[in-house]
C-alpha positions in Angstrom: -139.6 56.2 -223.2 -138.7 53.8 -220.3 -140.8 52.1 -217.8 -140.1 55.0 -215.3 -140.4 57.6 -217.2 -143.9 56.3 -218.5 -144.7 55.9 -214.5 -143.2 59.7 -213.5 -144.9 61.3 -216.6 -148.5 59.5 -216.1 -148.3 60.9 -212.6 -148.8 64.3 -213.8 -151.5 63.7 -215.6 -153.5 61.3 -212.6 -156.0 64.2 -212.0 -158.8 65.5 -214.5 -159.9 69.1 -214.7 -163.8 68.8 -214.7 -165.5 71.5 -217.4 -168.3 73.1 -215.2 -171.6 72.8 -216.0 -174.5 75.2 -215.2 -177.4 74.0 -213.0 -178.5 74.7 -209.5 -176.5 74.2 -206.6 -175.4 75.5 -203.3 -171.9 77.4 -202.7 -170.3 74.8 -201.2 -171.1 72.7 -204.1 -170.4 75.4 -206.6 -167.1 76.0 -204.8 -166.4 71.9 -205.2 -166.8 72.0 -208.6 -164.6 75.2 -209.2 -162.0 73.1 -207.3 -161.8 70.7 -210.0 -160.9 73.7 -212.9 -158.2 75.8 -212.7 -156.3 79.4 -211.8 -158.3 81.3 -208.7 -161.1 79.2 -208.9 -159.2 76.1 -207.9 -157.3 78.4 -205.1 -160.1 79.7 -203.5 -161.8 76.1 -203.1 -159.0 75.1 -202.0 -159.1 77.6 -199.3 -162.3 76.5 -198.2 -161.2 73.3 -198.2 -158.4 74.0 -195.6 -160.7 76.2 -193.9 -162.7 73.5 -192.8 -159.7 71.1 -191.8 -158.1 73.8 -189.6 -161.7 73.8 -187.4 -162.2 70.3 -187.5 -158.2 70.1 -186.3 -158.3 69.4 -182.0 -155.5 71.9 -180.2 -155.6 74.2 -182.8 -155.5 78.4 -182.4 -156.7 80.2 -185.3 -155.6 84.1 -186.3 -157.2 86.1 -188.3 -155.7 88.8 -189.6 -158.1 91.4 -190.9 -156.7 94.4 -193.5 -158.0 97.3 -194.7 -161.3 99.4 -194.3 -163.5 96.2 -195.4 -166.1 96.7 -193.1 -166.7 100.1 -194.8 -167.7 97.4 -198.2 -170.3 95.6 -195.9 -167.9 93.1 -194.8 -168.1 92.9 -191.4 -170.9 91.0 -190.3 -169.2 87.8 -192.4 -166.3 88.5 -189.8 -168.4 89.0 -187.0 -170.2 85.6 -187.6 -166.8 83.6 -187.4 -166.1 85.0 -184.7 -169.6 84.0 -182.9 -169.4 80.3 -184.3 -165.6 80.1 -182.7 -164.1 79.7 -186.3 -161.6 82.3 -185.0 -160.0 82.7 -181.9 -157.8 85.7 -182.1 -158.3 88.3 -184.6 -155.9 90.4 -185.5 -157.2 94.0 -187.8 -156.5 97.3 -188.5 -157.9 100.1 -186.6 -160.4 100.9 -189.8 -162.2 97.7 -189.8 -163.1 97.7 -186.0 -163.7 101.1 -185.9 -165.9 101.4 -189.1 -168.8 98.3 -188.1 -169.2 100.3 -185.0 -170.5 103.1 -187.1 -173.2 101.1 -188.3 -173.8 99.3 -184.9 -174.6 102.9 -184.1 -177.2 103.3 -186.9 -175.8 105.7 -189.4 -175.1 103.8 -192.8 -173.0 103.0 -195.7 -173.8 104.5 -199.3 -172.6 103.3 -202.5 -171.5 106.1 -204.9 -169.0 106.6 -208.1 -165.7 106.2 -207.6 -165.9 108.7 -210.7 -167.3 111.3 -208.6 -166.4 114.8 -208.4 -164.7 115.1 -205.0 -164.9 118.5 -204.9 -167.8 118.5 -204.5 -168.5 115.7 -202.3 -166.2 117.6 -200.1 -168.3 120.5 -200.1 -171.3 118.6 -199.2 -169.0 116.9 -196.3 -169.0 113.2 -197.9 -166.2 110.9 -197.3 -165.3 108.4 -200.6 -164.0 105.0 -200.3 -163.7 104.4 -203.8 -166.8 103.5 -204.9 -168.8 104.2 -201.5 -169.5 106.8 -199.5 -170.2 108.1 -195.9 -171.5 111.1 -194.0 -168.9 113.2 -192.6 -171.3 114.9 -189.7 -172.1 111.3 -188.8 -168.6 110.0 -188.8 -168.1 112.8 -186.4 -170.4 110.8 -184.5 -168.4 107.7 -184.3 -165.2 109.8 -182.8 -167.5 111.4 -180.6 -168.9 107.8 -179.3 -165.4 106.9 -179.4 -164.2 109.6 -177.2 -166.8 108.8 -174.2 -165.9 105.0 -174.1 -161.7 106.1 -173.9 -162.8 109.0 -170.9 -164.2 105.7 -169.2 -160.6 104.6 -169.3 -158.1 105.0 -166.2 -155.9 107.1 -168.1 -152.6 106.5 -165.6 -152.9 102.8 -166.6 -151.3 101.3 -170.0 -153.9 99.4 -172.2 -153.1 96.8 -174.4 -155.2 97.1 -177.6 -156.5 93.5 -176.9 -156.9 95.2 -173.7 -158.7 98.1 -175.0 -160.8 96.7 -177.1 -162.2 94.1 -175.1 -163.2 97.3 -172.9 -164.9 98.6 -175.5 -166.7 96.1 -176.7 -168.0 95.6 -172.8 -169.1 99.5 -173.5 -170.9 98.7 -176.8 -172.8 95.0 -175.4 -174.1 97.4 -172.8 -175.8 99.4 -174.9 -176.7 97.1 -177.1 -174.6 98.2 -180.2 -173.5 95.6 -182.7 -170.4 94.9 -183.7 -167.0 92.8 -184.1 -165.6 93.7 -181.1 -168.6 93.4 -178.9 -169.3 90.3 -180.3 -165.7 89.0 -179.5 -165.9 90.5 -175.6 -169.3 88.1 -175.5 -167.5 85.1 -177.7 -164.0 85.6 -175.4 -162.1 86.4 -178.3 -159.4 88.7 -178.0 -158.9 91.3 -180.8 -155.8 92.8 -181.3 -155.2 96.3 -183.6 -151.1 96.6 -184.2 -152.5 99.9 -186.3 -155.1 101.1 -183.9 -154.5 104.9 -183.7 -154.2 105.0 -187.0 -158.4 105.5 -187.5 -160.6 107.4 -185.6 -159.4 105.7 -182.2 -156.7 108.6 -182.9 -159.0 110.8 -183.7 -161.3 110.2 -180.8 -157.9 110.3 -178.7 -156.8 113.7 -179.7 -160.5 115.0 -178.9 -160.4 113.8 -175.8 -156.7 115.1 -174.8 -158.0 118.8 -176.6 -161.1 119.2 -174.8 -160.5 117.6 -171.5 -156.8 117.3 -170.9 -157.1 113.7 -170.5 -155.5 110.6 -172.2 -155.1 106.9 -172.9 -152.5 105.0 -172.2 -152.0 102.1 -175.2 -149.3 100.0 -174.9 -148.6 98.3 -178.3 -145.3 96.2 -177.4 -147.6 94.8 -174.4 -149.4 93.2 -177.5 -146.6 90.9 -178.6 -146.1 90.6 -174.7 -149.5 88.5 -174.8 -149.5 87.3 -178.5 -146.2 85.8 -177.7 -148.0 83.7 -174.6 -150.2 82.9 -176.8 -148.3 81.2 -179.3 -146.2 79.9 -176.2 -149.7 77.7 -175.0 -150.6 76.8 -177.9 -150.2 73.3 -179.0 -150.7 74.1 -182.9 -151.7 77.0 -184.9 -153.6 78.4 -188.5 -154.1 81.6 -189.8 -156.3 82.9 -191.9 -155.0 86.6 -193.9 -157.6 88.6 -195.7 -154.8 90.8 -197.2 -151.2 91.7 -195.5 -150.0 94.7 -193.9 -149.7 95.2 -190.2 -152.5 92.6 -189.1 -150.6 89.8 -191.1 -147.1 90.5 -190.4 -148.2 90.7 -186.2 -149.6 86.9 -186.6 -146.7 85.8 -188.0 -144.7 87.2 -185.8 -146.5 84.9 -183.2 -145.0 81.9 -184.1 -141.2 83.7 -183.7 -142.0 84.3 -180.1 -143.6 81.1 -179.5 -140.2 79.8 -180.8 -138.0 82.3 -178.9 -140.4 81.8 -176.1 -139.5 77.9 -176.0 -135.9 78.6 -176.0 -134.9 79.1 -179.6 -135.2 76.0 -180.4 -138.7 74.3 -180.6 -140.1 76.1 -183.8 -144.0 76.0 -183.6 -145.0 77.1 -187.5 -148.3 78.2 -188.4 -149.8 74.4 -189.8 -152.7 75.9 -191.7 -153.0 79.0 -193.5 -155.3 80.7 -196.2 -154.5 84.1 -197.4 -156.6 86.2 -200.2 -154.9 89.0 -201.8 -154.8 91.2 -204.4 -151.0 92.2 -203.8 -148.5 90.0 -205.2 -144.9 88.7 -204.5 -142.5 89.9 -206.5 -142.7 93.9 -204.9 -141.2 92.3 -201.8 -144.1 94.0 -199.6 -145.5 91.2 -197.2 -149.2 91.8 -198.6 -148.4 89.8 -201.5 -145.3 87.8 -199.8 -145.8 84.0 -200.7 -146.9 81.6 -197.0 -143.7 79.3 -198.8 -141.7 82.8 -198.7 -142.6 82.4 -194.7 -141.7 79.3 -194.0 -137.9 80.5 -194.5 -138.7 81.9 -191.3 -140.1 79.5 -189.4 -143.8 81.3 -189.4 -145.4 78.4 -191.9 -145.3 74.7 -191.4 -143.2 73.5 -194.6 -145.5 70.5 -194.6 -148.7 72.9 -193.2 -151.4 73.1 -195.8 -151.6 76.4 -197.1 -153.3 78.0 -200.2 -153.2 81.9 -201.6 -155.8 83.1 -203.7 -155.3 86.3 -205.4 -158.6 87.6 -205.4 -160.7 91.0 -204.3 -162.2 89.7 -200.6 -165.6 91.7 -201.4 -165.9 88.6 -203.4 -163.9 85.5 -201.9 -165.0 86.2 -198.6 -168.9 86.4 -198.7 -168.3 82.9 -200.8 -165.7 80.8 -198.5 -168.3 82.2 -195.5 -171.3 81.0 -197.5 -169.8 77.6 -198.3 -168.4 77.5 -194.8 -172.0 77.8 -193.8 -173.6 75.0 -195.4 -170.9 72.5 -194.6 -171.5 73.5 -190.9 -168.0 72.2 -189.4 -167.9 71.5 -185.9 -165.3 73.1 -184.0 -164.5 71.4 -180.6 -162.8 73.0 -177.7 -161.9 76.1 -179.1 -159.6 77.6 -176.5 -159.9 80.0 -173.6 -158.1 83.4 -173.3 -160.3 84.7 -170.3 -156.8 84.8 -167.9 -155.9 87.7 -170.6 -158.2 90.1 -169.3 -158.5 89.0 -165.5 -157.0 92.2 -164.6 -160.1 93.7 -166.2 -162.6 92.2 -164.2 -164.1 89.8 -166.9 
């Protein structure tokens, strides 16, 4: 073996995985050490890790794009709580997951069942199954009804923007004191966007409201990448943050295209941090699994951005990245503003 091949090979074998131990310790701490072994352990510390740079990092946006019906799985409030600290400052999620906290800001509740259940007969006694929890269908009914009365608020000749929308509805929910994501965010200023949103029980609520008093809402979903895409186009760097894929993810990445076509064509403005849990994976070619080096073929990820995947449930990586996020208390300075988005609202 010559000199440099003695150098090249020793330079793969420069860092020591570190056999955990069991003794008390925080999450942070906890995480820290599962950083040092290997497979998902390693990648979701490592997404902490990058979690914390991209809020310490000056000029910088950060998406988050929200999948699924998580808040269903008591998820929502670890959401809700990075968007009240400023650790996000547009959220991006499907119409389920801002939809589904609000029935529990009303008061009804979340059960937890057996995904082995006879659904028969849950259907008999009017009980809706995700998986392995459960819900009241008479007080779901509830939620479109709620629903229904914010959207007959609504000026039904003018087009909404679901940023738009939902920023008007969480104005209708901090007035009554309800709890939530999205009245949180209209308190915080951060914009929530829903590329999905009729599919949930905003479509729901909207036929109800066109069949029992001929009116309507307007939503204007290309008006989204209208103001996603000025977004992108004031902002001097940007991170993003994916629990899952689908819609939600493939709408933030988009926002770096039209930053980019914004700018001319020719000024490519990549995403420069990025953390995405999954449990989807790449080779199906759907983007829920599709690698952040996959996206940086397309301009969306910084090819020398810091980025890590972890290909874990979020029921578990998120309550532990929020945890550990918690205890290292990052500061995040001079988040930006996005009031001029809604100044056609009135504030």
């Amino acid at each position: 073996m010559t000199r440099d091949d003695a150098v090249r090979r020793s330079r793969h074998l420069d860092r020591k995985l570190e056999t955990m131990d069991v003794r008390p310790r925080g999450v942070s701490e906890l995480l820290e050490a599962m950083g040092r072994t290997g497979f998902q352990g390693r990648s979701l510390a490592g997404c902490l890790d990058i979690l914390d740079r991209m809020i310490a990092e000056r000029g910088n946006t950060i998406f988050l794009g929200y999948s699924g019906s998580m808040s269903t799985t008591g998820q929502w409030k670890l959401v809700q709580w990075l968007v009240e600290n400023r650790f996000v400052d547009v959220l991006v999620s499907t119409g389920a997951n801002v939809s589904e906290d609000v029935f529990e800001g009303l008061g009804y509740s979340y059960y937890q069942g057996d995904p082995r259940s006879a659904d028969a007969e849950l259907l008999e006694h009017r009980i809706d199954r995700y998986y392995d929890v459960y819900a009241d269908e008479l007080e779901y009914r509830e939620l479109e009804r709620f629903l229904l009365e914010f959207m007959a608020t609504l000026d039904g000749q003018r087009p909404y923007s679901s940023a738009e929308f939902l920023h008007l509805f969480g104005r209708h929910q901090a007035e009554r004191g309800i709890d939530s994501i999205t009245s949180t965010a209209y308190r915080c200023g951060v914009p929530v966007f829903s590329p999905g949103l009729p599919d949930s029980a905003y479509g729901v609520a909207a036929y109800l409201l066109a069949k029992e008093r001929g009116a309507g809402v307007c939503l204007d979903q290309l008006r989204d990448f209208v103001q996603l895409g000025a977004i992108g186009e004031g902002e001097r760097h940007s991170s993003v943050i994916y629990l899952g894929g689908g819609a939600p993810k493939d709408t933030v990445q988009l926002v770096s295209v039209m930053a980019d076509l914004g700018r001319g064509g020719d000024d490519p403005r990549p995403h420069r941090y990025a953390i995405q849990i999954t449990t989807d994976s790449p080779q199906w070619g759907g983007l829920s699994g599709a690698s952040l080096e996959e996206a940086v073929s397309w301009g969306k990820i910084h090819p020398c951005g810091e980025h890590a995947v972890c290909y874990c449930d979020a029921t578990i990586a998120l309550p532990l990245i929020v945890h550990g996020l918690l205890e290292r208390s990052p500061e995040r300075r001079d988040p930006p503003n996005f009031d001029w988005l809604f100044a056609e609202l009135g504030g």
